[in-house]
BALOBA-1460 file (C-alpha; in Angstrom, 3 decimals):
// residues 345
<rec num="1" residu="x" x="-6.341" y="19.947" z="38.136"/>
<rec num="2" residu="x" x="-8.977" y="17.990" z="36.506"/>
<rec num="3" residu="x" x="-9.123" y="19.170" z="32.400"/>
<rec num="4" residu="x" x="-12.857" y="19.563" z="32.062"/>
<rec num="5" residu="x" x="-14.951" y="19.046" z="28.652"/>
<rec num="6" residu="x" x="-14.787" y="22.867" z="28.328"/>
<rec num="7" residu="x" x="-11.146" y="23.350" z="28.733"/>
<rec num="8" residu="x" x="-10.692" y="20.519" z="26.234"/>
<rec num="9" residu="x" x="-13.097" y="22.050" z="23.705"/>
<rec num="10" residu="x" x="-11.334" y="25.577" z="24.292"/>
<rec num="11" residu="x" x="-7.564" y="23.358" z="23.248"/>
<rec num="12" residu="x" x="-9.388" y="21.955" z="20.648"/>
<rec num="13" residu="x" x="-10.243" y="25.276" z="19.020"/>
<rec num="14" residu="x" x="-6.885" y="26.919" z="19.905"/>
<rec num="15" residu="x" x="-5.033" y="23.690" z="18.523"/>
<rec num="16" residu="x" x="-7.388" y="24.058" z="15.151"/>
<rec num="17" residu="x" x="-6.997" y="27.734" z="14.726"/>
<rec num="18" residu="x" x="-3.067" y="28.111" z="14.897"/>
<rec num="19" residu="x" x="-2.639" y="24.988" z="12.518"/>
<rec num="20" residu="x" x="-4.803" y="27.379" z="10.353"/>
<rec num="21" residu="x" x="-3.359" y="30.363" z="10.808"/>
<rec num="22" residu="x" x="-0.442" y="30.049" z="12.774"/>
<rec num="23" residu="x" x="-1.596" y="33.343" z="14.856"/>
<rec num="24" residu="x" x="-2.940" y="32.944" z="18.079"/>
<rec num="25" residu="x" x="-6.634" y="33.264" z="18.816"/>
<rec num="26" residu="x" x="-8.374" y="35.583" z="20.937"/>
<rec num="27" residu="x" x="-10.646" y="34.637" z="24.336"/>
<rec num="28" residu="x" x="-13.417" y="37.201" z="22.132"/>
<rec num="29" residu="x" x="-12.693" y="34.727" z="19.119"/>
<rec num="30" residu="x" x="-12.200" y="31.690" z="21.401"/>
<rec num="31" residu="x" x="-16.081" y="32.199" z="22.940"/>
<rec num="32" residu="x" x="-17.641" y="32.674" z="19.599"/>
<rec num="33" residu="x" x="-16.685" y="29.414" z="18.385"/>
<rec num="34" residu="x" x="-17.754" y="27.802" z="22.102"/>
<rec num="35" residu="x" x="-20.291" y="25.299" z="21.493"/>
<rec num="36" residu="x" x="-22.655" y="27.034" z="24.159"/>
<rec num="37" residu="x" x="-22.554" y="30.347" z="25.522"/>
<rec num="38" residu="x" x="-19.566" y="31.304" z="27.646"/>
<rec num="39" residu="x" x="-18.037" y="34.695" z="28.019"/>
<rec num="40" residu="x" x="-14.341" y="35.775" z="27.111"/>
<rec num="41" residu="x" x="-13.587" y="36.189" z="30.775"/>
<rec num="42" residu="x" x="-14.848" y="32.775" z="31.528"/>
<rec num="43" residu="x" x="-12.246" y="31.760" z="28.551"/>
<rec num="44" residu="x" x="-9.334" y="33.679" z="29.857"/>
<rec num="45" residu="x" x="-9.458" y="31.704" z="33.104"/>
<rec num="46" residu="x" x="-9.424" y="28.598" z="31.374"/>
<rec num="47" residu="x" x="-6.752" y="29.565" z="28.835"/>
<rec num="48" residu="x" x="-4.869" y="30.438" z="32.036"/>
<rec num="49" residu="x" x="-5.538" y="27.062" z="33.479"/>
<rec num="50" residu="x" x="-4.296" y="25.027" z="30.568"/>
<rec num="51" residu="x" x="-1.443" y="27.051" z="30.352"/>
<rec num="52" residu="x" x="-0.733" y="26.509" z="33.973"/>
<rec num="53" residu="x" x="-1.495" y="22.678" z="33.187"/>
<rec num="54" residu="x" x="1.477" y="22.838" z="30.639"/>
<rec num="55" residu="x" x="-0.912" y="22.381" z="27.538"/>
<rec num="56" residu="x" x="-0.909" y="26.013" z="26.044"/>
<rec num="57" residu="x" x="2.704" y="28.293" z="26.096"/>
<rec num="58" residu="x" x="2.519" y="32.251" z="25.837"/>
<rec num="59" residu="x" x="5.817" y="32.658" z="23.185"/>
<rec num="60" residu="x" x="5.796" y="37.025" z="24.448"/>
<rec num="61" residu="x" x="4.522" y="38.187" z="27.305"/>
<rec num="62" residu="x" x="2.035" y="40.457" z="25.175"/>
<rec num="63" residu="x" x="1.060" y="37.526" z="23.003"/>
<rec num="64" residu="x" x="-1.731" y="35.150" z="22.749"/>
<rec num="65" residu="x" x="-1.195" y="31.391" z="23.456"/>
<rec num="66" residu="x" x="-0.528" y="28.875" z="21.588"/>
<rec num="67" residu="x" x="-0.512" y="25.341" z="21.892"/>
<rec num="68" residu="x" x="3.206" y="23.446" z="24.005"/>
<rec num="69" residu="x" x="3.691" y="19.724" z="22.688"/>
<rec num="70" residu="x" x="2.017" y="18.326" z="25.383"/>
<rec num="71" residu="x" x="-1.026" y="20.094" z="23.880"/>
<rec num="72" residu="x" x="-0.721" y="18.994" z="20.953"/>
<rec num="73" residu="x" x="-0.104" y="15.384" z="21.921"/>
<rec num="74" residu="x" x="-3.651" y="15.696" z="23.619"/>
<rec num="75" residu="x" x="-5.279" y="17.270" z="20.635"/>
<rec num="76" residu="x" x="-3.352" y="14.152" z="18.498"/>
<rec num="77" residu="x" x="-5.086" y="11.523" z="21.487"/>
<rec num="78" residu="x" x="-8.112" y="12.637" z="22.328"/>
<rec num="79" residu="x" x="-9.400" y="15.671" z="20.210"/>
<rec num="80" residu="x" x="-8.762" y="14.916" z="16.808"/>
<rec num="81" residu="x" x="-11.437" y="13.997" z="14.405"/>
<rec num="82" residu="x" x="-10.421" y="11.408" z="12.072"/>
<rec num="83" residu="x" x="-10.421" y="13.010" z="8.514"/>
<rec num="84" residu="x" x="-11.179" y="10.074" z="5.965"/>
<rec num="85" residu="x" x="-10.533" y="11.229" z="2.475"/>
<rec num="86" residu="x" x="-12.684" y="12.155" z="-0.015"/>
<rec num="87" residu="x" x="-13.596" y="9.931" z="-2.996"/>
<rec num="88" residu="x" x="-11.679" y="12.306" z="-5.064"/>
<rec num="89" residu="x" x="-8.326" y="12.008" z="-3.213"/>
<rec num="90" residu="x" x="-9.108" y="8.204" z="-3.695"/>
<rec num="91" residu="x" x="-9.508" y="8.155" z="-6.915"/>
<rec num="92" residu="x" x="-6.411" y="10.595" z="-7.151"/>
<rec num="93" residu="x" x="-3.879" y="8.362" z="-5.129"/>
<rec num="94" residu="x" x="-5.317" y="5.034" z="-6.758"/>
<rec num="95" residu="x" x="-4.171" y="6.791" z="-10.286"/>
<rec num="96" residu="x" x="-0.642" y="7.758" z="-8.759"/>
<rec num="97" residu="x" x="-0.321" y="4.138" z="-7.863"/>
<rec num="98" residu="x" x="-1.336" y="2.347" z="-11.147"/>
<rec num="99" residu="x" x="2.022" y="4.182" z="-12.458"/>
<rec num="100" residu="x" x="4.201" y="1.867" z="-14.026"/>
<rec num="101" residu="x" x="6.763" y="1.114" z="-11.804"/>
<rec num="102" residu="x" x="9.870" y="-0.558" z="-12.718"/>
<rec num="103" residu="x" x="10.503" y="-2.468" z="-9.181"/>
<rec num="104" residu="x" x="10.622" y="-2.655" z="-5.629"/>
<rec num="105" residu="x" x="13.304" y="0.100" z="-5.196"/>
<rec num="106" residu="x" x="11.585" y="2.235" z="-7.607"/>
<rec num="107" residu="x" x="7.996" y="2.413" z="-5.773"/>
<rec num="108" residu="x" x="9.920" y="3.291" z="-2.201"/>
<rec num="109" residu="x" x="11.817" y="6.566" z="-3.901"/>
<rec num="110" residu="x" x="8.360" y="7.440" z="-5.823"/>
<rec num="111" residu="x" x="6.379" y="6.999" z="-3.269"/>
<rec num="112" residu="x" x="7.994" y="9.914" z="-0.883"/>
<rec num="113" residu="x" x="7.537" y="11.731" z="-3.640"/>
<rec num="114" residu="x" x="3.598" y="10.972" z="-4.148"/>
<rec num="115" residu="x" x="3.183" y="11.416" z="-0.566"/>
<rec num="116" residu="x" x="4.573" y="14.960" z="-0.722"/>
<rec num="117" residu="x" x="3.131" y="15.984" z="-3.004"/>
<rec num="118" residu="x" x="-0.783" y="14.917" z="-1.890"/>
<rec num="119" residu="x" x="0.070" y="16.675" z="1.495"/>
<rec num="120" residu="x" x="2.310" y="19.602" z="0.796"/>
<rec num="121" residu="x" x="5.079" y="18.618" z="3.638"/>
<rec num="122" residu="x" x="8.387" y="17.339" z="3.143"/>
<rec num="123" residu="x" x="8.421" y="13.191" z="3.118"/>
<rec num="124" residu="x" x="11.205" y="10.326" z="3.434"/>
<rec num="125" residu="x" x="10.306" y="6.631" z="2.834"/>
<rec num="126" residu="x" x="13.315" y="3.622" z="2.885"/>
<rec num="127" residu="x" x="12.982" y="0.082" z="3.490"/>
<rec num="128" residu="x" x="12.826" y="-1.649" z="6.741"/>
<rec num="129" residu="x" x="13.659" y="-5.751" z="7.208"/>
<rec num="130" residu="x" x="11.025" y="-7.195" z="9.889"/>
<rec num="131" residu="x" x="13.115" y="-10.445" z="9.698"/>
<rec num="132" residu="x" x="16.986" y="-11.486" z="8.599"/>
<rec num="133" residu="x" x="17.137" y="-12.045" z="4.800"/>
<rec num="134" residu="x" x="18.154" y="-15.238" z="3.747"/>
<rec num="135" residu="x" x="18.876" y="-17.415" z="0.724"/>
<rec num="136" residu="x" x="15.785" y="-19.603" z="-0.499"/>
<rec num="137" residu="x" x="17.815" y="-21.455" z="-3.189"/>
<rec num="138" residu="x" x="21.792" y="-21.409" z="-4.435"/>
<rec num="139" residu="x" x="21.910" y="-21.984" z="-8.170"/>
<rec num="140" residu="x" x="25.215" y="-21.758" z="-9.581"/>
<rec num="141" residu="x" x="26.052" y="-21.150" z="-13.407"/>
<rec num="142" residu="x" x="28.863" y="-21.880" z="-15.157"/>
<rec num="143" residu="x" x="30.402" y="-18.913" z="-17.265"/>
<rec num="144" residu="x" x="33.932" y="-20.280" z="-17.943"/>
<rec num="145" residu="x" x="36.144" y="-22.651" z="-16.022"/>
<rec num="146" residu="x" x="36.882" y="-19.552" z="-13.322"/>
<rec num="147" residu="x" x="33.899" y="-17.837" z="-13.012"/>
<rec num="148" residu="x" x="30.029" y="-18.955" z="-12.297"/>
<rec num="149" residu="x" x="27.181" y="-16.597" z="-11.987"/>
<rec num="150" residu="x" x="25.810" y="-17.503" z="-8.449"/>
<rec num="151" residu="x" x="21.717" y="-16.933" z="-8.253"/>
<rec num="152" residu="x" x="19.027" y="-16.183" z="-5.360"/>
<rec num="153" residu="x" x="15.175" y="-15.429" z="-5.979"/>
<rec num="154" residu="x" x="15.966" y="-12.767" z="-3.398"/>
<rec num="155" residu="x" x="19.576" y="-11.893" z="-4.157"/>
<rec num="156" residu="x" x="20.557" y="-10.477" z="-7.359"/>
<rec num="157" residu="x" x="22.430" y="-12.340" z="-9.553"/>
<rec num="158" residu="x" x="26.142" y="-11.667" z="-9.226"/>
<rec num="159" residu="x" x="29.214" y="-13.156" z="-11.362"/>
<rec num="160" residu="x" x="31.706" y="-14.616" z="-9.226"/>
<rec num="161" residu="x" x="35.817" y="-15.304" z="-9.844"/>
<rec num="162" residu="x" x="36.442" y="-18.580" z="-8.390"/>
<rec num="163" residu="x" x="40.057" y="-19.098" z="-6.451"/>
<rec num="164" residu="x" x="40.223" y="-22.558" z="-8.358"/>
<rec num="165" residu="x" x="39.539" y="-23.838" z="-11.627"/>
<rec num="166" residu="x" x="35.962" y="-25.583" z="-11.827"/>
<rec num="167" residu="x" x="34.622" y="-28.414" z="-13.689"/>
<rec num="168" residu="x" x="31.291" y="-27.714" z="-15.387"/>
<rec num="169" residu="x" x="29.650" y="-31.108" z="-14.098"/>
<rec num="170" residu="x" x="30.285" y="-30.862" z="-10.291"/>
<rec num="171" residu="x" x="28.283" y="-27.462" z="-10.362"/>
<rec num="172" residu="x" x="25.055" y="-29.739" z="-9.868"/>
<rec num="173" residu="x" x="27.130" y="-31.686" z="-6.512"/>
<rec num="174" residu="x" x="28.325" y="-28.351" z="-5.077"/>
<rec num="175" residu="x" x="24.732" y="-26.514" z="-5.669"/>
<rec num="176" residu="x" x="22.956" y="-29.487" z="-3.968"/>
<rec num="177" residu="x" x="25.620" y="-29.038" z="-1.180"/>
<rec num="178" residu="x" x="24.370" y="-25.316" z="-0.790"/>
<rec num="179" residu="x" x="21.276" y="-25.727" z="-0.728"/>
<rec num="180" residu="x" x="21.190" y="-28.621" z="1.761"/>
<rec num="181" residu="x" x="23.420" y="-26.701" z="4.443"/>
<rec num="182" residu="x" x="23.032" y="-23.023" z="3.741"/>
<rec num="183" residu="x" x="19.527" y="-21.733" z="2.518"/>
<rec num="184" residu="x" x="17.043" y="-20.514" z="4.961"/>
<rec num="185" residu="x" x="19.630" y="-19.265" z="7.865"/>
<rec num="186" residu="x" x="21.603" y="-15.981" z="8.307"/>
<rec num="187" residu="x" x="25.323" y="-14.865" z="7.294"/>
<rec num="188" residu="x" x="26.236" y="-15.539" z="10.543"/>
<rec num="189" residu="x" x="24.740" y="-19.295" z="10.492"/>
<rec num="190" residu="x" x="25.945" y="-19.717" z="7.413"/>
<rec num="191" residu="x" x="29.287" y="-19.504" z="8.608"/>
<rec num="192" residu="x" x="29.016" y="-22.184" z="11.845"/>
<rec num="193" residu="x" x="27.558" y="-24.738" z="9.555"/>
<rec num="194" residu="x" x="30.230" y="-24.114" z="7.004"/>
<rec num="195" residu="x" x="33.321" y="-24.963" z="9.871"/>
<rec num="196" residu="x" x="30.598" y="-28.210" z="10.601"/>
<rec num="197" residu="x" x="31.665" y="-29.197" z="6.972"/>
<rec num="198" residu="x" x="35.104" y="-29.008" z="7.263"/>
<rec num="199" residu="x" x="35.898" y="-32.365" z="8.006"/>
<rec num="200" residu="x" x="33.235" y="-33.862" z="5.932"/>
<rec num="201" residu="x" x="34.377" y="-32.269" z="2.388"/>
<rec num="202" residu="x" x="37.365" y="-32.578" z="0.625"/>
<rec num="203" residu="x" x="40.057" y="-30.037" z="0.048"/>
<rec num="204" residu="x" x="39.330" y="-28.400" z="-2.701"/>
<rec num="205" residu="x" x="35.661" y="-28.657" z="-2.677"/>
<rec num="206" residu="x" x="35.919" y="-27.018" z="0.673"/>
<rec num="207" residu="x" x="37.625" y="-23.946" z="-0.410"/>
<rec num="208" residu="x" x="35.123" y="-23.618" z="-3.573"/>
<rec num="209" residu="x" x="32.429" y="-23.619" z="-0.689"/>
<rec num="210" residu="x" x="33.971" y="-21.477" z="1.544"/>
<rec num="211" residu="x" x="34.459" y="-18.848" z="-1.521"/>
<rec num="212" residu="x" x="30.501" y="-19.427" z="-2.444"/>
<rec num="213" residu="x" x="29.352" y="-18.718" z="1.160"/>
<rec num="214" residu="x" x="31.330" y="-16.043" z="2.032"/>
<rec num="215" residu="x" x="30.007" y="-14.202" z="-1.417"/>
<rec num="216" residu="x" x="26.083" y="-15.200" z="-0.542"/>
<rec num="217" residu="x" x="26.950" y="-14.024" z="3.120"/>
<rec num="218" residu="x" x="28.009" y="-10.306" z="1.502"/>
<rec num="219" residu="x" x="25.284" y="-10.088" z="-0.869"/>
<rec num="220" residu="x" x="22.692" y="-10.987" z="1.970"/>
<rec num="221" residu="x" x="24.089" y="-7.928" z="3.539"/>
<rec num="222" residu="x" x="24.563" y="-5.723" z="0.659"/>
<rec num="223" residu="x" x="20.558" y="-6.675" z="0.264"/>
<rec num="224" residu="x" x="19.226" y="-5.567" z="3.615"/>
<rec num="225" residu="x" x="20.987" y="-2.077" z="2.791"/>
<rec num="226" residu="x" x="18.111" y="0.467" z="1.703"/>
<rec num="227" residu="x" x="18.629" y="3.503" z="0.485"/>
<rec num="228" residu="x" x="16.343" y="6.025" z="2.175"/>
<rec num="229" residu="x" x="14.536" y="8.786" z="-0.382"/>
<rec num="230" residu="x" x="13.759" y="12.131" z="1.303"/>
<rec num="231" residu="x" x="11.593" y="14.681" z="-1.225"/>
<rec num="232" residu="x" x="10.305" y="18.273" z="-0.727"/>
<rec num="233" residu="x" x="12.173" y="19.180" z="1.815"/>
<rec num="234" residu="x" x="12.271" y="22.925" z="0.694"/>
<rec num="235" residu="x" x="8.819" y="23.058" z="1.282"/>
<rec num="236" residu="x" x="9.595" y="23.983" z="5.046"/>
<rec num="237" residu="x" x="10.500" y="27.031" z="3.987"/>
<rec num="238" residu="x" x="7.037" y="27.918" z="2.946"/>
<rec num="239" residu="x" x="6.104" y="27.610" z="6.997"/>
<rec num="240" residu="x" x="6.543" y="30.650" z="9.104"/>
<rec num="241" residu="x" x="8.218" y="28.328" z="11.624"/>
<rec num="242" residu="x" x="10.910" y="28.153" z="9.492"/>
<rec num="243" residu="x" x="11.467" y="31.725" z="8.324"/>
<rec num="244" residu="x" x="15.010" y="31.430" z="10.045"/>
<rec num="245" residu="x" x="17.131" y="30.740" z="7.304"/>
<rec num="246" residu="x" x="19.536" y="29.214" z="9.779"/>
<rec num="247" residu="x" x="16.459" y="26.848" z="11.586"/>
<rec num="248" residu="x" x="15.085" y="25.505" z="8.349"/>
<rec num="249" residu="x" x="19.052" y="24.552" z="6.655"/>
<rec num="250" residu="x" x="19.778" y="22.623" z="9.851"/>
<rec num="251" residu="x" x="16.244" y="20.456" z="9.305"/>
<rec num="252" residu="x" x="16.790" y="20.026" z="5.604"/>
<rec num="253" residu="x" x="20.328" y="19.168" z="6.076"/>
<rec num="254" residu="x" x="19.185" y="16.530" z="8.578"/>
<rec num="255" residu="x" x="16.747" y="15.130" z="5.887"/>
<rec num="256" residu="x" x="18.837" y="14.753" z="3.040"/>
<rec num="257" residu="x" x="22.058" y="14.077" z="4.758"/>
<rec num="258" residu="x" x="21.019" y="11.544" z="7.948"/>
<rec num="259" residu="x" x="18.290" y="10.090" z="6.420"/>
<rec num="260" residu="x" x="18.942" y="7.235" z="8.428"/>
<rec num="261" residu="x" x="18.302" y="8.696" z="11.758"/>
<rec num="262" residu="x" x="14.935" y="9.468" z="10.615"/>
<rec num="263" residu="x" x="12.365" y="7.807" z="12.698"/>
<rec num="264" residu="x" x="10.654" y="4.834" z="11.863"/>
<rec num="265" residu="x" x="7.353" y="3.732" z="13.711"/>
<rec num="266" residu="x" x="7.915" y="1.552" z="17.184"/>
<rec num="267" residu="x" x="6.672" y="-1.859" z="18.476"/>
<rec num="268" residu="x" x="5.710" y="-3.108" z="14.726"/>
<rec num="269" residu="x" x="2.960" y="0.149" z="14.643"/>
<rec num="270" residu="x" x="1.370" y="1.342" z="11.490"/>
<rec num="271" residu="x" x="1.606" y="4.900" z="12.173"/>
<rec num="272" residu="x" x="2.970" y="7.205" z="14.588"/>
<rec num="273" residu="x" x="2.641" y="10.508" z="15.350"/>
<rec num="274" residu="x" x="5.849" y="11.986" z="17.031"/>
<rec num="275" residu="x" x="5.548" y="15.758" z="18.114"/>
<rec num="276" residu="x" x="8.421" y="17.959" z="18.823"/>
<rec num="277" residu="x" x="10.827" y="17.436" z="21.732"/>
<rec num="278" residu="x" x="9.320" y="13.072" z="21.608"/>
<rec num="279" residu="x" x="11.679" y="13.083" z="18.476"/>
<rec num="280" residu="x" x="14.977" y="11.665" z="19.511"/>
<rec num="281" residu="x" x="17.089" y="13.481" z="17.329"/>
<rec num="282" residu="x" x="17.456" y="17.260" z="18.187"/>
<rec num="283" residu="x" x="17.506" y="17.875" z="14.967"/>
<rec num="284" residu="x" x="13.489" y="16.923" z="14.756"/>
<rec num="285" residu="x" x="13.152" y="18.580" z="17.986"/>
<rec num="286" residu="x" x="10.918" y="21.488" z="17.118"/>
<rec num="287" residu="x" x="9.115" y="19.531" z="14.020"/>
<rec num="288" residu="x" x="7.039" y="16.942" z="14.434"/>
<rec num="289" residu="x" x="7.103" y="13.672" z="12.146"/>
<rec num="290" residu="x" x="3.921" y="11.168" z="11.040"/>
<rec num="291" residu="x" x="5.776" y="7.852" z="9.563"/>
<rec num="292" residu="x" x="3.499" y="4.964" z="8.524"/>
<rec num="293" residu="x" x="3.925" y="1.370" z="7.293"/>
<rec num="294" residu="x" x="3.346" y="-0.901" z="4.682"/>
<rec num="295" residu="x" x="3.831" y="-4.492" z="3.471"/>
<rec num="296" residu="x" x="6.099" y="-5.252" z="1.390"/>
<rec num="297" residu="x" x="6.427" y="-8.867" z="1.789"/>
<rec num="298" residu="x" x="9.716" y="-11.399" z="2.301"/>
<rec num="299" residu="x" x="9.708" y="-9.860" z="5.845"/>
<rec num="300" residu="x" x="10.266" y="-6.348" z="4.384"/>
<rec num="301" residu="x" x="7.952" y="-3.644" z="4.733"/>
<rec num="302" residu="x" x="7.846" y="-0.210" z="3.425"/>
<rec num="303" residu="x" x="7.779" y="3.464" z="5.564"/>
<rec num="304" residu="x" x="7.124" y="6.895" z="4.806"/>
<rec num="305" residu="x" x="7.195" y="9.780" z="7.153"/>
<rec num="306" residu="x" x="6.396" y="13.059" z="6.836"/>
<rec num="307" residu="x" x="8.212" y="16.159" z="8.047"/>
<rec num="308" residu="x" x="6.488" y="19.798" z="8.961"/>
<rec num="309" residu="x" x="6.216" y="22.280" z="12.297"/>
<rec num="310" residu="x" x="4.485" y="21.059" z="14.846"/>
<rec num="311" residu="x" x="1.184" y="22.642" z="14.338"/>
<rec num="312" residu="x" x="1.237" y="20.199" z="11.314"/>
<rec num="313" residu="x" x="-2.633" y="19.261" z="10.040"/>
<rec num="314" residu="x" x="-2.405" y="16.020" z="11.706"/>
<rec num="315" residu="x" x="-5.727" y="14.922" z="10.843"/>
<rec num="316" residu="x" x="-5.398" y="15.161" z="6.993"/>
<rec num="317" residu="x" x="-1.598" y="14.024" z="6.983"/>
<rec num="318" residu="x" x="-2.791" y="11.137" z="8.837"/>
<rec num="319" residu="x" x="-5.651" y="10.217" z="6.781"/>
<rec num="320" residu="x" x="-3.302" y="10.557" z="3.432"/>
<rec num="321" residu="x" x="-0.654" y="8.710" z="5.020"/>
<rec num="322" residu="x" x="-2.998" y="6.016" z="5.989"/>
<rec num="323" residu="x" x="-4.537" y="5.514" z="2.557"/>
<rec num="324" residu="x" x="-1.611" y="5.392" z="1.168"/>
<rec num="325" residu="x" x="-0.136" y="2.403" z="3.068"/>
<rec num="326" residu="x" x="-3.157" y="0.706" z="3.031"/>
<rec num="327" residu="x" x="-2.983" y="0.575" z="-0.635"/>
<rec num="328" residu="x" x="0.805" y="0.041" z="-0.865"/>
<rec num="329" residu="x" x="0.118" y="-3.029" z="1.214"/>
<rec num="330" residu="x" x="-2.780" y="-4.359" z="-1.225"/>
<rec num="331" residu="x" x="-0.788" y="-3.519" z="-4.190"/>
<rec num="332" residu="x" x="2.211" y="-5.724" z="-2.989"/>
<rec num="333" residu="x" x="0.182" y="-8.517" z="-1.210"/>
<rec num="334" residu="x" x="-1.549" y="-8.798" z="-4.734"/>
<rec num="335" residu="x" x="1.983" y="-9.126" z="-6.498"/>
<rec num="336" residu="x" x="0.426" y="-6.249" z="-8.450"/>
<rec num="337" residu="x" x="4.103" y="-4.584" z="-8.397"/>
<rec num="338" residu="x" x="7.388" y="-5.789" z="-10.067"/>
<rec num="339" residu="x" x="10.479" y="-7.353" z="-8.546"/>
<rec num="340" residu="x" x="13.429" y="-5.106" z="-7.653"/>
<rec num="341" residu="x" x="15.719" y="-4.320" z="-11.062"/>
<rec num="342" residu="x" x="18.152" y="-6.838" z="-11.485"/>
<rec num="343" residu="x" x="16.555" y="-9.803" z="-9.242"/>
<rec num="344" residu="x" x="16.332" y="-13.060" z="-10.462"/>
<rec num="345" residu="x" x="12.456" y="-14.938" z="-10.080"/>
């Protein structure tokens, strides 16, 4: 059944009205806010159409309709008008963001928490690696005859017990070693080209190496593990959707507890919109999430999603959300934001 301009305008106002007011509307209602004239029987038909098309869902058998997922995702594709934001709201996040942060780490937790609060709906932002960290430079330190502090401009700065006494003068041989043979490549790589060396460095020197690598290799992971920050997340209980005590614990639990399951936009996107049962976690399965991205830099970039029922204000979240990533992305490609705590320029 072809979905005409009128049934589309009638989901657009049924869509609209029960983000509102999370009541259903009326056919009487329904044909006063018809562009041109059309009577309520002429709406009941089509409300009975699009609920035969799988686009509206009647919760009671004495109760209005209301818009199924598959409604909404047309409403989200088609019938949406973008919302830009106003100057104010500009001028509102811009402020939020000339905060003095105190690094990297520091503007991903706050910036859940700015999110929420511009758009009243639970948020989560973490870090996501678009490419394998790796080790621009090795510079090793001595502290005493067993110990060096090993140093990365993208790895913080660690103190490391050596397995052998080391002279203070071959520091500058073993470095130059390092950085010929391990910077630019993976954990993994680093770990072939250190069994290529094997016959080409001494004893001793070997074992220093070996000890060196394998310490970079663990702090290369330990540095591609985020934290995620969820905030707000009691707000859902504000939503009538969530007036089951029961519904809305299992959700937050799921926020604050598997915060790594949360989704994270596909395909390299910069924002999607997943609504109810398109979440893969059942968890999300009656909620719908927006998530954006933003550049961080170093192959790293920055997410935040937001959290809410699925008659969500999509058009304003996604407008806020926007903004804000836009000018997360500005901020950092400007190096207008400090380095993480701790890690060495």
């Amino acid at each position: 059944m072809e979905l005409t301009a009128r049934k589309k305008q009638i989901l657009k106002i049924v869509v609209e009205s029960y983000i509102d007011t999370a009541e259903p509307l009326g056919s009487k209602a329904i044909a006063e806010r018809m562009p041109e004239k059309v009577s309520s029987a002429t709406v009941r038909n089509e409300l009975a159409e699009l609920s035969d098309m799988g686009y509206l869902e009647q919760p009671h058998t004495s109760a209005g309709r209301i818009p199924s997922p598959l409604g909404y995702r047309l409403y989200v594709n088609e019938l949406m008008e973008r919302k830009p934001i106003s100057a104010e709201e500009a001028a509102q996040i811009n402020d939020t963001l000339r905060q003095e942060l105190k690094g990297t780490d520091q503007v991903i937790a706050k910036t859940g928490q700015m999110v929420s609060s511009f758009v009243d709906y639970p948020t989560y932002a973490v870090a996501d690696h678009t490419a394998d960290t790796t080790v621009r430079r090795f510079e090793l330190i001595a502290v005493d005859s067993a110990s060096v502090m090993l140093s990365d401009s993208r790895v913080k700065s660690r103190l490391m017990q050596l397995s052998l006494p080391l002279e203070a003068e071959t520091l500058p041989q073993i470095s130059h070693l390092l950085n010929t043979h391990f910077t630019g490549i993976g954990s993994a790589e680093m770990n072939a080209h250190l069994m290529n060396l094997s016959d080409q460095v001494s004893g001793q020197w070997f074992l220093l190496l070996n000890q060196v690598v394998e310490y970079a290799a663990e702090l290369l992971k330990e540095s591609q593990q985020h934290e995620g920050f969820t905030n707000g997340a009691s707000q859902l209980l504000k939503f009538p959707e969530f007036r089951d005590i029961d519904k809305a614990h299992d959700l937050m639990h799921f926020m604050v507890d598997s915060k790594e399951q949360l989704p994270v936009p596909a395909d390299g996107r910069a924002m999607q919109i997943l609504i109810g049962p398109e979440n893969v976690n059942d968890a999300l399965k009656e909620s719908s999430v927006v998530v954006a991205s933003y550049d961080i830099g170093d192959g790293m970039r920055g997410l935040v999603g937001v959290v809410g029922p699925t008659r969500m204000d999509y058009a304003t979240v996604a407008a806020r959300l926007s903004y804000f990533a836009e000018s997360l992305t500005r901020m950092f490609g400007k190096h207008e934001l400090p380095p993480k705590e701790n890690e060495i320029q």
